[in-house]
N, C-alpha and C positions, 0 to 999 in steps of 0.2 A: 374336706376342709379347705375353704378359700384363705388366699393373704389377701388383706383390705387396708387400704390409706385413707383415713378419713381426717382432713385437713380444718383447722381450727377446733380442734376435738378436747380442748380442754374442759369446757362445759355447754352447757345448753344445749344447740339441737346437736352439735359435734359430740358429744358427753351421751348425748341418749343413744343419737346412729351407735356410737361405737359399742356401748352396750348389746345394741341390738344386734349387730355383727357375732360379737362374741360371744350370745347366747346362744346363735346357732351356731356354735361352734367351729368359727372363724381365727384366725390371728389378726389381731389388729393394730395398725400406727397409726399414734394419736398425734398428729400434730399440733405445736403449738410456736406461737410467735414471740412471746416474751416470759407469761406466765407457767413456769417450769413445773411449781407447785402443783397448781394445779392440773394440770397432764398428768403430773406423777399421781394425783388423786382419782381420775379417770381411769389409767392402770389399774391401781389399787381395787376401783369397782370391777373389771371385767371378770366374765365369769373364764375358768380357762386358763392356759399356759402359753408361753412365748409372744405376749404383747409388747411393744415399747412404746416410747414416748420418744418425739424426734421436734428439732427446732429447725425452723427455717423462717426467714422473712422474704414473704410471698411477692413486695411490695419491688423488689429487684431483682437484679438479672440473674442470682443465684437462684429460683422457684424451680426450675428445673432441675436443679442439684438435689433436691430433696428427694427425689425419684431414688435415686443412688442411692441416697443414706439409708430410706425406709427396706429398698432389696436386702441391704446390708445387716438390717436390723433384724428379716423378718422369712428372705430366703423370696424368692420371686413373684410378683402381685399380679391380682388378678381382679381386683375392683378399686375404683377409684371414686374418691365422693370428694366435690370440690365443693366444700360448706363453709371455708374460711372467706373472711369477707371485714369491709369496713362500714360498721351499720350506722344508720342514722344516730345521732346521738343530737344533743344541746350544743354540744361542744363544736360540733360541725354542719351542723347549722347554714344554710347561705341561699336564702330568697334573695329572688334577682335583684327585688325592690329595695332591702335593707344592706346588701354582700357590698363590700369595696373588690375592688379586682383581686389583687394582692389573697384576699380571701375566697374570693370566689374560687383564681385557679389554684390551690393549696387544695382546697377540697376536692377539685374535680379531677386532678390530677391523681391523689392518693388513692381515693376511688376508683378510679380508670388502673391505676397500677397494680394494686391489691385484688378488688373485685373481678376485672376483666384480663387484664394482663399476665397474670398472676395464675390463675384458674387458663389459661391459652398455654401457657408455656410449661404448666406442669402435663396439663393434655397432651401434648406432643410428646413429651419424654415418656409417659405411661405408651401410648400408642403405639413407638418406636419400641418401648419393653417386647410388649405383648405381639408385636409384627415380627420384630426380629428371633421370637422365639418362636412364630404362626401358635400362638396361642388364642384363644379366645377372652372374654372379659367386659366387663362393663363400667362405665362413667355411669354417676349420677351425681345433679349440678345442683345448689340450693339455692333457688333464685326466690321470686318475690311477687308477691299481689302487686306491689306498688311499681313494677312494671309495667302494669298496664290501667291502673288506677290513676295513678301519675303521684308525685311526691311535691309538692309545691316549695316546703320546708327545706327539701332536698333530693333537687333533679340530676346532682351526679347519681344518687342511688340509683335512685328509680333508672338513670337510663344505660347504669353499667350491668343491672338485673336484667335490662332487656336484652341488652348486648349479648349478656351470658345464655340467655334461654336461644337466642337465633345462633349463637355460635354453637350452642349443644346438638340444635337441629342439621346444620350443617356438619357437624363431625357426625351425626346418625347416618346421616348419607354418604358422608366419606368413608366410615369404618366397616360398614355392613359386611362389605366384601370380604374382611378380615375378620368375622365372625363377632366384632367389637358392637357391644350396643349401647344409646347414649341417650338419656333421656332426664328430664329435668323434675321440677317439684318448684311452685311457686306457692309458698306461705303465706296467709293473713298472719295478723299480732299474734304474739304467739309467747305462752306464759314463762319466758324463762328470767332465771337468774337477775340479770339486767332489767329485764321490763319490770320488776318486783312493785317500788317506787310507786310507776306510772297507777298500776290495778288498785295499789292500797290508796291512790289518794284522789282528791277531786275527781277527776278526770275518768276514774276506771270504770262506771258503770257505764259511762259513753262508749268506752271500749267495748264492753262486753254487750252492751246493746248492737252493734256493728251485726254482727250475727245473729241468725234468727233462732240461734240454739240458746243465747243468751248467755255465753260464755265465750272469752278465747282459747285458741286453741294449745295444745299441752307440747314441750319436746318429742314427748315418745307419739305423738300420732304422726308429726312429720317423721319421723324416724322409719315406721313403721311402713310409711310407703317409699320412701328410700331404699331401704332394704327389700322390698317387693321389686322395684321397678331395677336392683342391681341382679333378681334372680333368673332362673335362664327361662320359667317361667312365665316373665314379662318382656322376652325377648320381642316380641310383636308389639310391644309399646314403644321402643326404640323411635326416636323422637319427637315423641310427646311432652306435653309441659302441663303436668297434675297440679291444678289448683287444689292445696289444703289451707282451706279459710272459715268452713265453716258456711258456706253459702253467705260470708258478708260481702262478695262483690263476684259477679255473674260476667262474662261475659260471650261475647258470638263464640 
């Protein structure tokens, strides 16, 4: 039985990992950033005993404190999934061509502090866990197609996903030595909760075209290689970056 922190874990692909965790009989922390309810409803799914739900806002200098809370919670960790993040939405929004500044860095900023920052400075406290106990353990990072497809609507996304996937590669090489492995997951569209909206209306059969499966893809399949890529099994994977998209975007 591992203990696993799986950060923005109140629903979606956070909601599914942590499921997944907890069917193989894990303990897990579900982080969440505001929605309490819902974490507590995540709990509520896992299959299992000694889960919690823990709040942290990733987006400041406390993200590294959550480290502490969840040992607290949970007794000493040994997998890390840094899934929480600031996703494209309408709301934040900011092509170069249409963005006033003012908007522009608001965006880029909270992204870079959330997505990249955020996911860096819990890394380090995990690390330091697991180093200072010489434990072993594993990071997995949920980063994004639109990494390297690029985000036109929104290039702080896209270019704090890349950030995240070269920063994962880089702690794969720094950790090795301490038996730590670090490896990423980069997702096309992907059916959760939020994208609901997008599938049922105009727009979704474009979506689902994207793929030559002719569908997008589900939480529980990103999940499902998450959980592979945190087993000691996929230690040899250690910094790779697993496209799950369905083959809607290839590359070298």
């Amino acid at each position: 039985m591992r203990a696993v922190l799986v950060t923005g874990g109140s629903r979606g692909i956070g909601r599914a990992t942590a499921v997944a965790f907890a069917a193989a009989g894990d303990r897990v922390v579900v982080h969440y950033g505001s929605d309490r309810d819902a974490a507590e409803a995540t709990v509520a799914l896992l299959p299992g005993t000694g889960h919690a739900a823990v709040r942290a806002d990733l987006g400041g200098p406390g993200a590294a404190g959550l480290l502490d809370a969840a040992v607290a919670a949970v007794g000493p960790l040994d997998v890390l999934v840094n899934n929480a993040g600031v996703a494209p939405t309408e709301d934040n929004r900011h092509p170069v061509a249409e963005t006033d500044l003012d908007a522009w860095q608001r965006a880029w900023r909270r992204m870079v502090e959330v997505n990249l920052l955020g996911a860096a400075d819990l890394t380090w406290a995990f690390a330091r866990h697991l180093i200072d106990r010489g434990a072993p353990g594993a990071v997995v990072n949920v980063g994004s197609r639109g990494a390297f497809r690029g985000e036109p609507d929104h290039p702080a996304y896209a270019a704090t996903k890349a950030a995240l996937h070269a920063f994962g590669q880089t702690m794969a090489r720094a950790l090795a030595p301490h038996g730590i492995t670090v490896a990423s997951v980069a997702p096309g569209f992907i059916a959760t909760e939020r994208q609901r909206p997008k599938l049922a209306g105009a727009g979704g059969d474009a979506l689902r075209a994207q793929s030559p499966f002719g569908r997008v893809g589900t939480p529980e399949e990103v999940a499902a290689t998450v959980h592979f890529l945190a087993s000691p099994g996929a230690a040899w994977a250690s910094g790779a970056v697993v496209d799950v998209n369905g083959a809607s975007h290839l590359r070298p």
